[in-house]
C-alpha positions, 0 to 999 in steps of 0.5 A: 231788745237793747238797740245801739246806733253805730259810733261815728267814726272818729275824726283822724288826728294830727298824727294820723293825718301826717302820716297819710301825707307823708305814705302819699309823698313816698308813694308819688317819689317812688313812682316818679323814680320808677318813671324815670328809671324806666326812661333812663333804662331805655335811653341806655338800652336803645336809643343811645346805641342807635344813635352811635349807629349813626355816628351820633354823639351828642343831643341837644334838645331845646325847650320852653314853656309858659300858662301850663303848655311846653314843648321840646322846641328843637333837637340837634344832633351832633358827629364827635367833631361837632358837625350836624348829623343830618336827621333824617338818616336816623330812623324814625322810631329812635328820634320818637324813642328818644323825644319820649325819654327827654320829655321825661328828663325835663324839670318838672313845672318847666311849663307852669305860670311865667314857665322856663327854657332851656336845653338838654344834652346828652352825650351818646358816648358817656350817657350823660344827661346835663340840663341847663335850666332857667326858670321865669317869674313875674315880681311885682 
């Protein structure tokens, strides 16, 4: 009887290996963009006509982050004269809908190393989201 080892497998080449690399990258974009798809369906959908409900027509958000932990640090709503809308006569639900939906809007790694700040508008009326962002570093 004739016996034979199994082979070892082949170590992967250059090619294959870049080819697992750039499958992996396609995969983590199109799942990111499914994400924030999905966010900008909701925010579309829900939070922005409850928020014109209430005569809500625009959202500022501030946030910050540094040594990998960040955070919306405050949200003011506004009336189209640019008055304060109280937030206390929106419904809970919304402001948690809609503190979900910037919290996927915010530049990835805002809250890494020396971090970032910044704020997020949106404009109830146009669904238009517009970042100011500014990021920090230590030079040495």
């Amino acid at each position: 009887m004739l016996m034979t080892t199994p082979s070892a497998p082949e170590d992967p080449t250059e090619e294959q290996v870049s080819e697992n690399v750039r499958l992996l990258l396609a995969h983590y974009h199109q799942t990111e963009q499914a994400r924030l798809d999905r966010a900008k369906h909701r925010l579309r959908a829900e939070v922005l006509p409850a928020l014109r409900n209430h005569r809500v027509a625009t959202v500022e958000a501030a946030y910050s982050g540094y040594g990998d932990s960040g955070a919306i640090d405050g949200v003011q709503y506004r009336d189209a004269a640019g008055q304060r809308v109280d937030r206390t006569i929106l419904p809970k639900d919304v402001i948690e809908q809609l503190e979900n939906c910037v919290y996927e809007f915010l530049p990835s790694g805002f809250e890494i190393n020396d971090g970032g700040q910044g704020t997020l508008t949106i404009d109830t009326q146009t669904a238009k989201v517009t970042i100011q962002h500014q990021e920090n570093y230590t030079e040495t």
